[in-house]
mmJSON file of the N, C-alpha and C atoms, coordinates in Angstrom:
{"data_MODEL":{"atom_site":{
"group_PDB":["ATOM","ATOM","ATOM","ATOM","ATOM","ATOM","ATOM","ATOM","ATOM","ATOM","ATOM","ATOM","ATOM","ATOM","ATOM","ATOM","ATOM","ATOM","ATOM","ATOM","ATOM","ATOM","ATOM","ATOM","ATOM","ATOM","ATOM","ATOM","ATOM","ATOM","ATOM","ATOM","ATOM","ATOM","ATOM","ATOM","ATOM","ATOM","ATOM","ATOM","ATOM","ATOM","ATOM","ATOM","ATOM","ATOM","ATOM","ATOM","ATOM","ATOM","ATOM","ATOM","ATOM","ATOM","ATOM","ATOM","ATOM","ATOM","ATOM","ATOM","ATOM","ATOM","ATOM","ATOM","ATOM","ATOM","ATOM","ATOM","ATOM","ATOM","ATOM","ATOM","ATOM","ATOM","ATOM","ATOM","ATOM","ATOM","ATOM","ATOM","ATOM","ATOM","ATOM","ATOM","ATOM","ATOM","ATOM","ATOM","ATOM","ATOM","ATOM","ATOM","ATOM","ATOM","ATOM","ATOM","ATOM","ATOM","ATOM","ATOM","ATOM","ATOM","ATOM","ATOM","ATOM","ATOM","ATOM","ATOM","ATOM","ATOM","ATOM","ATOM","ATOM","ATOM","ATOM","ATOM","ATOM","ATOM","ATOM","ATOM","ATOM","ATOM","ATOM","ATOM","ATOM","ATOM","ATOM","ATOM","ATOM","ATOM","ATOM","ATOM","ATOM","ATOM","ATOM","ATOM","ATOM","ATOM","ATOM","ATOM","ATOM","ATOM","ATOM","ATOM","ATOM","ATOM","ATOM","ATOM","ATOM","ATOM","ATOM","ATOM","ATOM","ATOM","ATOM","ATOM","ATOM","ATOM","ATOM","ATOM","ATOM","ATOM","ATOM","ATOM","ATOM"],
"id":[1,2,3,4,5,6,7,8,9,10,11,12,13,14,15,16,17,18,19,20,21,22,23,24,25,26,27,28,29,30,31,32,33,34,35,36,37,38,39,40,41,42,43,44,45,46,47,48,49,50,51,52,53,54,55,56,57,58,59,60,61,62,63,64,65,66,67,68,69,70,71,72,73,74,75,76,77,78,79,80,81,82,83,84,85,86,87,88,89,90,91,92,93,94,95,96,97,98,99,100,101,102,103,104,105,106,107,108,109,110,111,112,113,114,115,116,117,118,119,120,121,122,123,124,125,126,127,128,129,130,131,132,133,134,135,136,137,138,139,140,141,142,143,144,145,146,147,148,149,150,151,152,153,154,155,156,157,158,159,160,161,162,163,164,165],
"type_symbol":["N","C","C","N","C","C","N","C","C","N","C","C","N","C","C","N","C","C","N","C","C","N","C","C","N","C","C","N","C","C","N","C","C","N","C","C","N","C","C","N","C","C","N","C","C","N","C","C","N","C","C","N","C","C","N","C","C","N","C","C","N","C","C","N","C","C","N","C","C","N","C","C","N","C","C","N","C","C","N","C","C","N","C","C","N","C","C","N","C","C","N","C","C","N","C","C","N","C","C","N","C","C","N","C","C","N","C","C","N","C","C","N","C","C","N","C","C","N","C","C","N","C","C","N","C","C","N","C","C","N","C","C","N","C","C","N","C","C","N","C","C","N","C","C","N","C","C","N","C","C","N","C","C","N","C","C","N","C","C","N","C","C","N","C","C"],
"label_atom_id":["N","CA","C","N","CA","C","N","CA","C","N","CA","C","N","CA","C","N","CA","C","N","CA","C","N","CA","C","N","CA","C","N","CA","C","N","CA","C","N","CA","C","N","CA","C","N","CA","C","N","CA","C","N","CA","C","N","CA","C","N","CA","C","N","CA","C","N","CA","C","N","CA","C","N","CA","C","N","CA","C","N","CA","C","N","CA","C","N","CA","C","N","CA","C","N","CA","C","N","CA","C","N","CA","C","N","CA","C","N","CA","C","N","CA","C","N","CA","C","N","CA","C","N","CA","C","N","CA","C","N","CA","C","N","CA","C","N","CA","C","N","CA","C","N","CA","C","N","CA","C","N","CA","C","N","CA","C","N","CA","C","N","CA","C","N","CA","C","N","CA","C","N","CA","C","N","CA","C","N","CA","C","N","CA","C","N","CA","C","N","CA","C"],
"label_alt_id":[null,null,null,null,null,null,null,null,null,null,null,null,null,null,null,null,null,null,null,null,null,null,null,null,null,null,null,null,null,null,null,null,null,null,null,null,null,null,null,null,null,null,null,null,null,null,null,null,null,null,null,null,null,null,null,null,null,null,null,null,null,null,null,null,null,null,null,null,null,null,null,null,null,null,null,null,null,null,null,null,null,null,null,null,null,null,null,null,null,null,null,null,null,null,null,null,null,null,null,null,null,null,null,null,null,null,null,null,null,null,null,null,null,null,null,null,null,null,null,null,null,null,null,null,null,null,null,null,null,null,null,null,null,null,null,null,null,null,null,null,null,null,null,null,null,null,null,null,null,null,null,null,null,null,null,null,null,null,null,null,null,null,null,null,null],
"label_comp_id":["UNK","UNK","UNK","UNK","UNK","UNK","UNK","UNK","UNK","UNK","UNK","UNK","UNK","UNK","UNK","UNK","UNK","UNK","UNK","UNK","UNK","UNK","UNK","UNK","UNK","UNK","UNK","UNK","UNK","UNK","UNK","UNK","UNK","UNK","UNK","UNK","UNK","UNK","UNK","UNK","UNK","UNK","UNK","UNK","UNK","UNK","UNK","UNK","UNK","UNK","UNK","UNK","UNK","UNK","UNK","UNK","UNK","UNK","UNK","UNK","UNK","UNK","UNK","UNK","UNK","UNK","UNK","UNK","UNK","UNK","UNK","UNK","UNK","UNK","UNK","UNK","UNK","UNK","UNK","UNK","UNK","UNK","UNK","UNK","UNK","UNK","UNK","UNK","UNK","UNK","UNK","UNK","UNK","UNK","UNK","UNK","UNK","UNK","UNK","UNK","UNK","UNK","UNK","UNK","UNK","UNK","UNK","UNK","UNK","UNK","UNK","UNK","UNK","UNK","UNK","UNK","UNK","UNK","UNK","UNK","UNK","UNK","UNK","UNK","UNK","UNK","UNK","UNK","UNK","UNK","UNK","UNK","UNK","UNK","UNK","UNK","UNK","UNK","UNK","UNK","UNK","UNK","UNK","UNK","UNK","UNK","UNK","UNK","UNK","UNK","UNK","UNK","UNK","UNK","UNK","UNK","UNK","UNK","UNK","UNK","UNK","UNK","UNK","UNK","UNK"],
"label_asym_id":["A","A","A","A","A","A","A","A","A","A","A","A","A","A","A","A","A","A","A","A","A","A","A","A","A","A","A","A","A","A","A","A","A","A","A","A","A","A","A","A","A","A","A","A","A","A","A","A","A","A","A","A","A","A","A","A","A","A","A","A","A","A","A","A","A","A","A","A","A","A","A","A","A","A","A","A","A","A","A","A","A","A","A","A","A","A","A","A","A","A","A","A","A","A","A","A","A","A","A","A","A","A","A","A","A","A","A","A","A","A","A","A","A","A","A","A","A","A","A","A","A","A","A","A","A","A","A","A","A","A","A","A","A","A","A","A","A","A","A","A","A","A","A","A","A","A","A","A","A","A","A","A","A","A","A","A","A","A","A","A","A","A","A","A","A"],
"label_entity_id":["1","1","1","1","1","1","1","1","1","1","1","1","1","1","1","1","1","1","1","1","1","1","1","1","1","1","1","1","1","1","1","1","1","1","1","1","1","1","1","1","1","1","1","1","1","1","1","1","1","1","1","1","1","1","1","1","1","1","1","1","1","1","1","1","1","1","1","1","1","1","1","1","1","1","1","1","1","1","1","1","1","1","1","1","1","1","1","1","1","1","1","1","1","1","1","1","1","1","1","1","1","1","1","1","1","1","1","1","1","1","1","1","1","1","1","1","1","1","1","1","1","1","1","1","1","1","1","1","1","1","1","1","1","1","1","1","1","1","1","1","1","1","1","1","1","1","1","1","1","1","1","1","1","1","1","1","1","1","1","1","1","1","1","1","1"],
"label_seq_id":[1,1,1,2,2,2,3,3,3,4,4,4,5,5,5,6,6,6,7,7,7,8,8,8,9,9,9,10,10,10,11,11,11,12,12,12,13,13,13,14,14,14,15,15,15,16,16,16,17,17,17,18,18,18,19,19,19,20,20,20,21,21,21,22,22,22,23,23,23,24,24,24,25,25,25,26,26,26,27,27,27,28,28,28,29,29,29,30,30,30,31,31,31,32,32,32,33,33,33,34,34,34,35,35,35,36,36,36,37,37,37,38,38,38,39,39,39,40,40,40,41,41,41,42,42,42,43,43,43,44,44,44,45,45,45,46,46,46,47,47,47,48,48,48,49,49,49,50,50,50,51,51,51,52,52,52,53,53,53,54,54,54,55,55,55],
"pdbx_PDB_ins_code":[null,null,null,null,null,null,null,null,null,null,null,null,null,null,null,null,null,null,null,null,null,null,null,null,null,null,null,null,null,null,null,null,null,null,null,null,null,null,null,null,null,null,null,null,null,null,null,null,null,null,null,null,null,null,null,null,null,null,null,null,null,null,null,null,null,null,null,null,null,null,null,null,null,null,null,null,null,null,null,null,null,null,null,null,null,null,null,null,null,null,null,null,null,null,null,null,null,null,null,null,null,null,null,null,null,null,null,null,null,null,null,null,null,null,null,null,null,null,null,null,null,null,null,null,null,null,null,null,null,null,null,null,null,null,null,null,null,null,null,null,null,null,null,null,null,null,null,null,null,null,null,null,null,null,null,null,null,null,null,null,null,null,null,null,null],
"Cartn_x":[28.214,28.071,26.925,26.752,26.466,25.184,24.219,22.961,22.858,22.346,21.766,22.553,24.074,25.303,25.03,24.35,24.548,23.588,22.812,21.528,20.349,19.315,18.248,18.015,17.105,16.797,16.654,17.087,16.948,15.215,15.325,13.784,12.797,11.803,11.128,11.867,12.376,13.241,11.753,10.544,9.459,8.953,9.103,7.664,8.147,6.717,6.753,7.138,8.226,8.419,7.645,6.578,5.567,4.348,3.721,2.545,1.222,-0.085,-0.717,-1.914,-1.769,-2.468,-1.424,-0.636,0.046,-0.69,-1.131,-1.516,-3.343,-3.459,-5.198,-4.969,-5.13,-4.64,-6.189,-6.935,-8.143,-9.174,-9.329,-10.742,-10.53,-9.458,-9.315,-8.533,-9.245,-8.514,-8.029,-6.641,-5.6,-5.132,-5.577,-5.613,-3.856,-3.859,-2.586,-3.34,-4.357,-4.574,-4.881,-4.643,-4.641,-6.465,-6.518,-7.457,-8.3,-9.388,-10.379,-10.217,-10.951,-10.778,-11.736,-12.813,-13.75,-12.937,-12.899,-12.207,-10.936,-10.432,-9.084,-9.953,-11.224,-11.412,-12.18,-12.73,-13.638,-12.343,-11.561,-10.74,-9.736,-9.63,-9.077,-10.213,-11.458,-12.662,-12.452,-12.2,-12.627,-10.885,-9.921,-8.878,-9.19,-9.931,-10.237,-10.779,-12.144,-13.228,-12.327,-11.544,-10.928,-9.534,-9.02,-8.201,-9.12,-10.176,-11.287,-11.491,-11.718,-12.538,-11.321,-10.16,-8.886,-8.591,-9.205,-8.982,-9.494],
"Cartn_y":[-27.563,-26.15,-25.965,-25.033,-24.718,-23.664,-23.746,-22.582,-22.296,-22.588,-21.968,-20.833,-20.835,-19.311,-18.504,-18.967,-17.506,-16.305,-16.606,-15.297,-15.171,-14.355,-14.628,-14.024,-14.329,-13.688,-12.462,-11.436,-10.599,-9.985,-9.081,-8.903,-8.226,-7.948,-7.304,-6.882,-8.083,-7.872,-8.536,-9.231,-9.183,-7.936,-7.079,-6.334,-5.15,-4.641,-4.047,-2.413,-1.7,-0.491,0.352,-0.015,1.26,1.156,2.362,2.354,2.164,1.389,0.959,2.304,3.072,4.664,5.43,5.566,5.965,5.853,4.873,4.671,4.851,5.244,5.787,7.467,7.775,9.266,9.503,10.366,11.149,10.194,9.449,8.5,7.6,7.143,5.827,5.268,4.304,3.116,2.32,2.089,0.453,1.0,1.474,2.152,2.687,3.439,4.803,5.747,5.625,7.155,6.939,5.621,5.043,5.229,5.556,5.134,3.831,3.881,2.57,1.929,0.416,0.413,1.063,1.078,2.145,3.597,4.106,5.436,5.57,4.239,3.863,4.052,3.046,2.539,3.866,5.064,5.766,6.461,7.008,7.282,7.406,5.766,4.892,5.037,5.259,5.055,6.698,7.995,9.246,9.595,9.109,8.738,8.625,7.404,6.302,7.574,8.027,9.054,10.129,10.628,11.868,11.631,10.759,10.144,9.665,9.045,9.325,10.272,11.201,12.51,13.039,12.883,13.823,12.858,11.945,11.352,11.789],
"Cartn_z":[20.254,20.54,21.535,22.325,23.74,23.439,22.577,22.172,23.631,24.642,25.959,26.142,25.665,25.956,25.261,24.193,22.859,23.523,23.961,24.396,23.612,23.787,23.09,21.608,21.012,19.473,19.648,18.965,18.571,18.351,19.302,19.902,18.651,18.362,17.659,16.02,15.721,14.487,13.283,13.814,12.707,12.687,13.342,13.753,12.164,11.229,10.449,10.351,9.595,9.343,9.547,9.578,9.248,10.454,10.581,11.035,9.911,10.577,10.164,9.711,10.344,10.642,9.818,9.179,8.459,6.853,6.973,5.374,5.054,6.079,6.518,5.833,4.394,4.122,3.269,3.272,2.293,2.511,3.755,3.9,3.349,2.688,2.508,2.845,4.031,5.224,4.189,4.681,4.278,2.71,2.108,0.818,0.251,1.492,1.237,0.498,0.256,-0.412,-1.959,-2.73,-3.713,-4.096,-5.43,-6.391,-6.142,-6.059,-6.173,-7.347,-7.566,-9.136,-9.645,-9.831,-10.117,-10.449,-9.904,-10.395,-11.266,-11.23,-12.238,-13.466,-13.592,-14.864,-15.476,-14.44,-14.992,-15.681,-15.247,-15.355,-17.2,-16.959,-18.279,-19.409,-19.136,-20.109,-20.885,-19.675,-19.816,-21.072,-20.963,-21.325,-22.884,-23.025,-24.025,-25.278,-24.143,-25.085,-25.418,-24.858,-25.604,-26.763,-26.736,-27.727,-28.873,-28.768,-30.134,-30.181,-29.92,-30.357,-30.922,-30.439,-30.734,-32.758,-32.811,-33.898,-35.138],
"occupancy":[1.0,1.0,1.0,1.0,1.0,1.0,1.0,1.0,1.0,1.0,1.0,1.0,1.0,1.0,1.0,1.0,1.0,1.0,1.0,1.0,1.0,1.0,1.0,1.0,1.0,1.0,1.0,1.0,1.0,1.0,1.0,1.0,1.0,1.0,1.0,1.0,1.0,1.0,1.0,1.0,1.0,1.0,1.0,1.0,1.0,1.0,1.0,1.0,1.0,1.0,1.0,1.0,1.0,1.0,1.0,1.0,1.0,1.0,1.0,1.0,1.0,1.0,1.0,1.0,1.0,1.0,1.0,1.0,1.0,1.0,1.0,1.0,1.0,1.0,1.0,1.0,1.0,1.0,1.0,1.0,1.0,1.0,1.0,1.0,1.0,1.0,1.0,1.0,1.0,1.0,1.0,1.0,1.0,1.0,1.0,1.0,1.0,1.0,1.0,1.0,1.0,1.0,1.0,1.0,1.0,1.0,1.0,1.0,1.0,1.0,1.0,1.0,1.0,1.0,1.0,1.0,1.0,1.0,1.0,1.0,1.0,1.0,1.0,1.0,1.0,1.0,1.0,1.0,1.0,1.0,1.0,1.0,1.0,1.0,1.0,1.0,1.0,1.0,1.0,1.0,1.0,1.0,1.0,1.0,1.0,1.0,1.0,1.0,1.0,1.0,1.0,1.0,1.0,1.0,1.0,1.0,1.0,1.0,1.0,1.0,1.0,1.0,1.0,1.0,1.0],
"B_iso_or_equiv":[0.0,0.0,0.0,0.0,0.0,0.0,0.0,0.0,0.0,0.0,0.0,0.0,0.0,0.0,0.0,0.0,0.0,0.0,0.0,0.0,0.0,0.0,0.0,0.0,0.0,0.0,0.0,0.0,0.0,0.0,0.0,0.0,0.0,0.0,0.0,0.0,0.0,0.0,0.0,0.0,0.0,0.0,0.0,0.0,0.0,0.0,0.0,0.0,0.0,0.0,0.0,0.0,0.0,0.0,0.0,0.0,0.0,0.0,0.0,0.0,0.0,0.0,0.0,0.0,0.0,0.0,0.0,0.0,0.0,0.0,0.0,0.0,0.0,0.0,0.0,0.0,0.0,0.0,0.0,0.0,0.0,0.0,0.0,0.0,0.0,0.0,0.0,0.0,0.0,0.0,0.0,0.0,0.0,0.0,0.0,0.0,0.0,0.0,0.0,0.0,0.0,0.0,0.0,0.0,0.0,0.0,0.0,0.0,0.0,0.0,0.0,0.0,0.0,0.0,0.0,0.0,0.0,0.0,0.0,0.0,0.0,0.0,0.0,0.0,0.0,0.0,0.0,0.0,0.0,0.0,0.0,0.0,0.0,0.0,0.0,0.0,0.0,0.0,0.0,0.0,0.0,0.0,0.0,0.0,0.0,0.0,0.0,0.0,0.0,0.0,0.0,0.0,0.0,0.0,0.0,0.0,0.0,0.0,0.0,0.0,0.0,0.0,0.0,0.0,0.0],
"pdbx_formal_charge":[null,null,null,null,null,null,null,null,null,null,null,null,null,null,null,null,null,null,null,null,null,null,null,null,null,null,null,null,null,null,null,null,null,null,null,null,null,null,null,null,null,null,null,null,null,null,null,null,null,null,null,null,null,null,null,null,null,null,null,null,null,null,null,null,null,null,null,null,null,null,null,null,null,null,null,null,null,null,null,null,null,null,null,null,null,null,null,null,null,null,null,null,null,null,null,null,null,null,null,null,null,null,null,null,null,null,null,null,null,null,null,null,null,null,null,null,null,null,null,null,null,null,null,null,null,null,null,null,null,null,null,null,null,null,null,null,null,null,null,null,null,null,null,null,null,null,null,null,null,null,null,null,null,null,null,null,null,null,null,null,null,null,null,null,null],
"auth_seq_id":[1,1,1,2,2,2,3,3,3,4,4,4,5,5,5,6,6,6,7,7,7,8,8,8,9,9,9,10,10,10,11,11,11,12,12,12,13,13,13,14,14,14,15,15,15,16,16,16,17,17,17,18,18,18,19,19,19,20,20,20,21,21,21,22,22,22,23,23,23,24,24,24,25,25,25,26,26,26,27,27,27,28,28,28,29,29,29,30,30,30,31,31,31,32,32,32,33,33,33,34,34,34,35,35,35,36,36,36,37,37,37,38,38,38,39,39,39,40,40,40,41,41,41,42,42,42,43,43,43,44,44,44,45,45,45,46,46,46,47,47,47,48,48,48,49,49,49,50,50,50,51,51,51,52,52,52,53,53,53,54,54,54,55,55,55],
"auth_comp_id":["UNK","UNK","UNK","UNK","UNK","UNK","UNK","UNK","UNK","UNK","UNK","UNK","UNK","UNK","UNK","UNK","UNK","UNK","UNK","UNK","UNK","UNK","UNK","UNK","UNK","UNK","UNK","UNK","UNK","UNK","UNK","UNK","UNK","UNK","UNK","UNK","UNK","UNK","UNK","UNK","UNK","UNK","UNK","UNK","UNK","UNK","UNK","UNK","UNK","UNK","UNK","UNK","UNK","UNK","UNK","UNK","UNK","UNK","UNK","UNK","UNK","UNK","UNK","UNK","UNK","UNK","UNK","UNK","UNK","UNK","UNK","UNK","UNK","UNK","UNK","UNK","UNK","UNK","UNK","UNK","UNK","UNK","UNK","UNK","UNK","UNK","UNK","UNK","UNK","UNK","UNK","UNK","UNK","UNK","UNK","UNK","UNK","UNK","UNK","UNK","UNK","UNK","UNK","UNK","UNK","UNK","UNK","UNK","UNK","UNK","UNK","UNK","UNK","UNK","UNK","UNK","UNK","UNK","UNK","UNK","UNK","UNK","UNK","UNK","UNK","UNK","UNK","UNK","UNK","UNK","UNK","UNK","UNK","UNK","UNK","UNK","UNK","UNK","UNK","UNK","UNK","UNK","UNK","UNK","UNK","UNK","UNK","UNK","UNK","UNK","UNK","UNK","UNK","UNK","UNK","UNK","UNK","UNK","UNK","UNK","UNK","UNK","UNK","UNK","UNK"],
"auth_asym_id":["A","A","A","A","A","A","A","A","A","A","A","A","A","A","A","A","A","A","A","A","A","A","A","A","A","A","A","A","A","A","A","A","A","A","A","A","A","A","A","A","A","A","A","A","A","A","A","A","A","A","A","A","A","A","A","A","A","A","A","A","A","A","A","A","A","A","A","A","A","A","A","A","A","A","A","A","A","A","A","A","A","A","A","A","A","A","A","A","A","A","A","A","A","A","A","A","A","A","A","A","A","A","A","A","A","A","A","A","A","A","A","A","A","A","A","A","A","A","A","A","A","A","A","A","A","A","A","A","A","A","A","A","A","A","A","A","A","A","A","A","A","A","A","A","A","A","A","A","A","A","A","A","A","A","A","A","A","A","A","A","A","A","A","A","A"],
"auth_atom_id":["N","CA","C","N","CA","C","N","CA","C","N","CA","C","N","CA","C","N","CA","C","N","CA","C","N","CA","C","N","CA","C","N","CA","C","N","CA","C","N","CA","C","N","CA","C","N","CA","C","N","CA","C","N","CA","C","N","CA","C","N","CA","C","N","CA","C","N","CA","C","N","CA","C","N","CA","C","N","CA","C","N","CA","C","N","CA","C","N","CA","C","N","CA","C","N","CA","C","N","CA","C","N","CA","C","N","CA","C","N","CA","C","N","CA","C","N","CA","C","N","CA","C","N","CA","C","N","CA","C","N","CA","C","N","CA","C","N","CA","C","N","CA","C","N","CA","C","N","CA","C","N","CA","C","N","CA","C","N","CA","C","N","CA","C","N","CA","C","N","CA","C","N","CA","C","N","CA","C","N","CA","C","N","CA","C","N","CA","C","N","CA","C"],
"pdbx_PDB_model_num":[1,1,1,1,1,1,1,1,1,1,1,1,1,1,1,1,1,1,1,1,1,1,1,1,1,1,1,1,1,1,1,1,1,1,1,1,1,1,1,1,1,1,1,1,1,1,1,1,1,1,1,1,1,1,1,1,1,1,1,1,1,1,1,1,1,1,1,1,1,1,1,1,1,1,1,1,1,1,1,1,1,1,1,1,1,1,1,1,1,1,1,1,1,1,1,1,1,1,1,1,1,1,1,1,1,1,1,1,1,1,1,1,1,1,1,1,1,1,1,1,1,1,1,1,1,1,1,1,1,1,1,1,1,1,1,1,1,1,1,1,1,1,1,1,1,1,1,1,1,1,1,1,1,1,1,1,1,1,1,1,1,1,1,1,1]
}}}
């Protein structure tokens, strides 16, 4: 079989869906906009304290 006939690859078929500035949302770069862990855990702790108290 003759590859030099077929033609070339299919151009920019890695290149990613998305923009990279797209996911830059509320000051937090690379993020998407997502929770720190810090604020997860304050979060999970503030969670924690009111399910005791509710006890």
């Amino acid at each position: 079989m003759d590859y030099s006939k077929m033609g070339g690859g299919r151009a920019g078929s890695n290149k990613p869906r998305f923009k990279p500035e797209d996911l830059k949302r509320d000051g937090k770069a690379g993020t998407g906009g997502k929770a720190s862990k810090e604020e997860l855990l304050a979060r999970m702790k503030a969670q924690s304290d009111a399910k005791k108290k509710e006890d």
